[in-house]
C-alpha positions in Angstrom: 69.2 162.4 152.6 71.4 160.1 154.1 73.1 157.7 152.2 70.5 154.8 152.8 67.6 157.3 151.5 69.7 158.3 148.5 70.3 154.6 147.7 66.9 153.6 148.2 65.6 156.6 146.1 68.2 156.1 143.0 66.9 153.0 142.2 63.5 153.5 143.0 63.6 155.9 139.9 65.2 154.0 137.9 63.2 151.3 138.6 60.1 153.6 137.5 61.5 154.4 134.0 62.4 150.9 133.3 59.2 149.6 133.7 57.1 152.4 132.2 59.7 152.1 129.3 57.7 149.0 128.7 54.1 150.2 129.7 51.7 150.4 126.6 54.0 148.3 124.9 53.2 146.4 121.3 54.0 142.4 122.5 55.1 142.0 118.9 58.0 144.5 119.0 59.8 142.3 122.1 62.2 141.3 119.5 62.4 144.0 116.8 65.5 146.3 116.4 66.1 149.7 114.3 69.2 148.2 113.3 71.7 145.0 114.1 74.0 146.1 116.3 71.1 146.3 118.9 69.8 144.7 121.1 65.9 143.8 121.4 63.6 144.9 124.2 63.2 141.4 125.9 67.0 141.3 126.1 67.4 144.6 127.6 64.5 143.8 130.3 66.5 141.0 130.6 69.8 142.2 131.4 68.4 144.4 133.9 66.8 141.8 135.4 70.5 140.1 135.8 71.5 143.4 137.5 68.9 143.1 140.0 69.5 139.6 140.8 73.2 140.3 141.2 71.8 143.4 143.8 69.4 140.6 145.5 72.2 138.3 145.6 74.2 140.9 147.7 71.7 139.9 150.6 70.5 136.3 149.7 73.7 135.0 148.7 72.3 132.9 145.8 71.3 134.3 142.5 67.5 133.6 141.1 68.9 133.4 136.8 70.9 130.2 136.4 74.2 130.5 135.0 73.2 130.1 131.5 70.7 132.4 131.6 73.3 135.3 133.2 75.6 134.3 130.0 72.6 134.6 127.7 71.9 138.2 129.3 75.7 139.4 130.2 76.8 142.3 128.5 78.9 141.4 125.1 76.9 138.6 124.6 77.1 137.6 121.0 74.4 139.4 118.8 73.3 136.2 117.0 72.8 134.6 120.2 70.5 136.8 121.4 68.8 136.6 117.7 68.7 132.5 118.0 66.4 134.0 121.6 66.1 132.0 124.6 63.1 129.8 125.8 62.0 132.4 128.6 59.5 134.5 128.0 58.7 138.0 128.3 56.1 137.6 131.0 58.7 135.4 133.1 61.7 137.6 132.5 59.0 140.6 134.1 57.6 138.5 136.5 61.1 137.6 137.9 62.2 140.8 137.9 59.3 142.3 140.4 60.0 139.4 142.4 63.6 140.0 142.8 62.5 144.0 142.6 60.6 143.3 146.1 63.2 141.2 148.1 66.2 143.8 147.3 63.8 146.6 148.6 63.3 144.9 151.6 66.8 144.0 152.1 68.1 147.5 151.3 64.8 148.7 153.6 66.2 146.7 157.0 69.7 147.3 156.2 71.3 149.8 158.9 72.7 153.1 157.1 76.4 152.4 158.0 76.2 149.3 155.4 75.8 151.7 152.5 79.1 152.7 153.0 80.7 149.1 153.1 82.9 148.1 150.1 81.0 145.4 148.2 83.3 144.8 145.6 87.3 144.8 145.0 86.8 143.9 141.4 85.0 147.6 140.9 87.4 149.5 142.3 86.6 149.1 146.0 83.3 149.9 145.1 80.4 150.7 148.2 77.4 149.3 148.0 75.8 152.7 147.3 78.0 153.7 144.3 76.9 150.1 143.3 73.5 151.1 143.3 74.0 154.1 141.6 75.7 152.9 138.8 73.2 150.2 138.6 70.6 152.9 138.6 72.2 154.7 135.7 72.7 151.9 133.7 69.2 151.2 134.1 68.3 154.8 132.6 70.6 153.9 130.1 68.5 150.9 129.2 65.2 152.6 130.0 66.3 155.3 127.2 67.2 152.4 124.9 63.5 151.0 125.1 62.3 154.6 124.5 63.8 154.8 121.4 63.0 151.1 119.4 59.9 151.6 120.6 59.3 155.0 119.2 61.3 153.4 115.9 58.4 151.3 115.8 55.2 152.2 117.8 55.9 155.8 117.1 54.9 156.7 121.0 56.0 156.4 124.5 57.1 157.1 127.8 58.8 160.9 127.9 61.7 159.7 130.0 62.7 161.0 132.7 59.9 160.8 135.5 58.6 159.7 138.9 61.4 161.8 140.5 59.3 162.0 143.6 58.1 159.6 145.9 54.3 160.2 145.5 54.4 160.0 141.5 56.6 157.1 141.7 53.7 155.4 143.7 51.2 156.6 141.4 53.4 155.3 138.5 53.7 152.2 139.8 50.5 151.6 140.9 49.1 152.1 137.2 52.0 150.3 135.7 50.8 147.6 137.9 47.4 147.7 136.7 48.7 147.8 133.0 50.9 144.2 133.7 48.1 142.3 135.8 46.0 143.1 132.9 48.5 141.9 129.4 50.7 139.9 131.1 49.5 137.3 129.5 50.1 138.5 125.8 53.1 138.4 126.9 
């Protein structure tokens, strides 16, 4: 793979886990935690959803969260913040996140190879836009692991973490996950 592909493919898997992390899921356990120093799953959705519009953002130039809503979901935010909650729902924090989901992948799609190498950021240690997509792809696991776990703390069940390593299981992944969120979105 070249480093386009490789790109491309980190975060397509990543992608995969984080939303079947939520697949199945109890709408009543959006907010529950095992303990106080965590976060709940709506936050963590959330915050990866404030990593992909920072990604989108690389191509767009404007990001989709407002300013308040990137504080709310920033890492170090304080815990009783995110207890007080924020008046977004669930179903919007998801539904922005397959829409910003679907305008990075077509940027990163139509984006010549020799970009991938391209420093994107100073701040990160001259950072290229591909080690910026695979760090953002393993913090997404990170998170995806994280929603794993409270939600075997409190449904007792759930996605086996790692999968949808290739291509044509990611597809059928996604296609069911799809079929699971036209389907409850609204519970949630």
């Amino acid at each position: 793979m070249n480093s386009k592909e490789l790109a491309i493919d980190f975060l397509e898997i990543a992608e995969i886990n984080l939303l079947m992390s939520i697949k199945g899921m109890n709408p009543n356990n959006l907010l529950n935690v095992p303990h106080s120093e965590l976060n709940p799953i709506s936050w963590i959705f959330g915050h990866c959803t404030s990593h992909m519009d920072f990604v989108n953002s690389l191509f767009s130039n404007e990001r989709k969260f407002t300013e308040e809503q990137r504080k709310y979901f920033s890492f170090g935010v304080d815990k009783e913040e995110v207890k007080a909650g924020f008046s977004y729902s669930f179903k919007e924090i998801v539904e922005n996140y397959m829409e910003l989901s679907k305008s990075c992948f077509k940027a990163l799609e139509n984006l010549p190879e020799e970009k991938y190498n391209d420093i994107i950021s100073e701040k990160s240690e001259n950072e290229t836009l591909l080690q910026n997509i695979q760090r953002i792809s393993l913090h997404y696991m990170g998170h995806s692991g994280q929603i794993v776990m409270i939600r075997r703390a409190f449904e007792g069940k759930n996605w086996a973490f790692v999968g949808g390593i290739s291509k044509k299981l990611r597809k059928k992944l996604k296609d069911s996950w799809m079929e699971w969120w036209e389907e409850n979105k609204e519970d949630f």
